[in-house]
N, C-alpha and C positions, 0 to 999 in steps of 0.2 A: 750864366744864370741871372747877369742883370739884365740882359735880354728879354723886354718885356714882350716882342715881336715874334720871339722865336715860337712860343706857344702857337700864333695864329696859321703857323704856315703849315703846310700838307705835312703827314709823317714821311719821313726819313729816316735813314738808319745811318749812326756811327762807320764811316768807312765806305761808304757809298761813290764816292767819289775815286777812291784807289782801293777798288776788290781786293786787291791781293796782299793789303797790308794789313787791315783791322777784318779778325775774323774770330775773336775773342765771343765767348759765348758769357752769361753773368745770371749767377744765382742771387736775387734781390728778397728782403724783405719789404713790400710792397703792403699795406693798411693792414700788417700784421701776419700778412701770409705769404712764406715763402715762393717763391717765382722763379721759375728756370728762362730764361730768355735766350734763345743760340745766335738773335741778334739785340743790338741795344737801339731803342728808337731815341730820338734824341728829345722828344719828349720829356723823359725818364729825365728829368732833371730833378733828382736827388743825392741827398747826403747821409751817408749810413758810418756812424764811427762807434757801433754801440760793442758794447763788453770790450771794450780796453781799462784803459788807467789812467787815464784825461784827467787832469787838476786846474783847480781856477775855474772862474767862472767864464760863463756861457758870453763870445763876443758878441758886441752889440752889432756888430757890421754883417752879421749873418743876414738883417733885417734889408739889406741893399740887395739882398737875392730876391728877386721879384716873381721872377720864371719858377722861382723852387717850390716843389710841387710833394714832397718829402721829406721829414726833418729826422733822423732816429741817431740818439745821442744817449739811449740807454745803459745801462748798469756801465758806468761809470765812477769818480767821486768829483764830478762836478758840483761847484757850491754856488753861494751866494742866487740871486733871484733871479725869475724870468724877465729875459729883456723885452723892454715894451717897445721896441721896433719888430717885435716878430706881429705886432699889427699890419703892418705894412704888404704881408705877403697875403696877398689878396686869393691869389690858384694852391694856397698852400692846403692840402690834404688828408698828412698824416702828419702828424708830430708826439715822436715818442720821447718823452725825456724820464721817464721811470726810474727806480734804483738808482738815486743820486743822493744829491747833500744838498740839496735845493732850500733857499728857504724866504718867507715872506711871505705876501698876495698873489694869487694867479690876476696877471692885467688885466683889467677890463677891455682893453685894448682888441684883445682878441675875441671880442664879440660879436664883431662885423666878418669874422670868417667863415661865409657862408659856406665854402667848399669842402670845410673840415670835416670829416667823418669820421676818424680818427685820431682820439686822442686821449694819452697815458699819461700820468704826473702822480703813479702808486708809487707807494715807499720812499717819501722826501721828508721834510720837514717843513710844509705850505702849511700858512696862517690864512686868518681873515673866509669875507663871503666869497663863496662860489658866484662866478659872473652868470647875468641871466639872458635868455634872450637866445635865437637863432637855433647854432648847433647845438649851445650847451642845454636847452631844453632835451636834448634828445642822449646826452649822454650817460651812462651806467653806473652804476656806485663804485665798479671795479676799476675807472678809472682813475680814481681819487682815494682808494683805500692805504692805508698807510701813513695819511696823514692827519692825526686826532685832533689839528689845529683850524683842520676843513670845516665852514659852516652853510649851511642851504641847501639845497636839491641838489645832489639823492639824497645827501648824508643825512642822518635821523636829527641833527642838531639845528636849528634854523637860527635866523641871524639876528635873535633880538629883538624883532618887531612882534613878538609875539604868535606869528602865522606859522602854522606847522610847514616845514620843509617839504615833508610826504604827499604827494597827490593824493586825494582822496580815492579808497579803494574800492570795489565795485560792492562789497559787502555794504561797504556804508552808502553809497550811493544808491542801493536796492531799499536799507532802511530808510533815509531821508525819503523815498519815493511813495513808499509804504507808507511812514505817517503823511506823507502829507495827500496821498490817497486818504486815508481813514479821516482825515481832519476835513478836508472836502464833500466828504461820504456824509457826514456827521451829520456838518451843522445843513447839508441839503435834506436831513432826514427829519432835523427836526424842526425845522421850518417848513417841510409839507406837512408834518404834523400839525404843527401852527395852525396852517392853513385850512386845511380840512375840519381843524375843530372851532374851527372861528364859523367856517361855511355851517356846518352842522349847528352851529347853536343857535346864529342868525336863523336858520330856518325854524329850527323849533319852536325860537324865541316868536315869530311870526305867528305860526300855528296856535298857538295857545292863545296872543292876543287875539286870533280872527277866530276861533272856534271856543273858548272861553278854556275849554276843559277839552285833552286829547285823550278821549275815553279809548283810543286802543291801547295810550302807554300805559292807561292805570290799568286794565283790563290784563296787560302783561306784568306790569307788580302783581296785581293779587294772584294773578295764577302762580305767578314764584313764590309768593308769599306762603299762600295755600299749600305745596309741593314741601315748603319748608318745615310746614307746622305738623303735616302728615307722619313727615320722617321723623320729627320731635315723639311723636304719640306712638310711634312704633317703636322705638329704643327704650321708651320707659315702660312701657307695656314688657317689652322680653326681659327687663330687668330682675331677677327674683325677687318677690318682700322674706323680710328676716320675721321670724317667727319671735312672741315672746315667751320667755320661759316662766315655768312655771316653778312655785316653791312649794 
């Protein structure tokens, strides 16, 4: 597995060489999902030691595995923190360290691992931010749950700088679009309004100086005028008068 060569060359399989010795078949946990394999390709450079009873912390010399392409070291009671030479494995994959006694910062180390698709660290005791960047943009809250010490994306807690952890969700991103429609909508409505009534007064304001007097506008006052005084003269007209009495 320090074999950083091994990866490039054509696949092959375990036992390839003397048929009649390696004819072992391997049921593998593979980015989480069991795999029956009737051959092993030598690819498969992984490590699976998970639900034993492993104590002490995680070696740092695992980080010299280069080729390693799998890490599952699951429900165990390994402690103390992740090593920051698991940067180093560049084709690493999967890496489950779940159901441990884990505890401290997840590396930042491990942000430049592009290959990773999977990755567990629920139910430890991990402090501090969540590293940003790469895969870890893209990973689940389920993979961090269990540790209330976790801060940043997914988790609902962010790291102090004040910026919410949450990506913004499509509800609020429909209302920010909406006011800012309406706000745009707005001020163009009432600036053609502006406009048009600037256009319209200019003109009038012309007409009056060139013509002295725009005997069709007064001509439309009195007719409302007139229309008004009418309705005025028929309402008090149906009114009753009060009678006086007499003694």
């Amino acid at each position: 597995m320090k074999n950083t060569d091994e990866a490039r060359k054509s696949p092959s399989y375990f036992g390839d060489e003397n048929e009649y010795y390696y004819k072992d078949s391997l049921v593998l946990e593979w980015k989480g999902n069991e795999c029956n394999f009737l051959k092993i390709l030598t690819v498969f450079t992984t490590i699976d030691l998970s639900s034993n009873k492993f104590e002490g912390s995680i070696p740092s010399a695992l980080g010299q595995l280069l080729s390693l392409r799998s890490l599952n070291l699951s429900h165990n009671m390994l402690c103390g923190s992740i090593p920051r030479s698991f940067g180093k494995l560049s084709v690493l994959e999967s890496l489950d360290l779940s159901s441990n006694q884990l505890v401290g910062k997840i590396p930042k180390e491990l942000a430049p691992l592009t290959f990773l698709s999977v990755f567990k660290l629920s139910h430890n005791h991990l402090t501090g931010c969540i590293p940003k960047g790469n895969q870890f943009n893209t990973f689940e809250k389920s993979s961090y749950e269990g540790n209330d010490g976790l801060r940043g994306y997914p988790m609902t807690k962010d790291c102090g700088n004040g910026v919410s952890s949450q990506p913004p969700t499509l509800e609020v991103l429909h209302q920010e679009n909406n006011v800012s429609i309406l706000y745009g909508f707005t001020w163009k409505v009432v600036l053609l309004g502006y406009g048009c009534g600037t256009v319209f007064g200019m003109v009038m304001g012309s007409l009056m100086l060139l013509t002295g007097k725009p005997f069709w506008i007064i001509r439309i006052v009195e007719e409302e005028g007139y229309k008004i005084m009418r309705k005025g003269n028929r309402k008090r007209s149906k009114t009753p008068r009060r009678g006086r009495r007499r003694t």
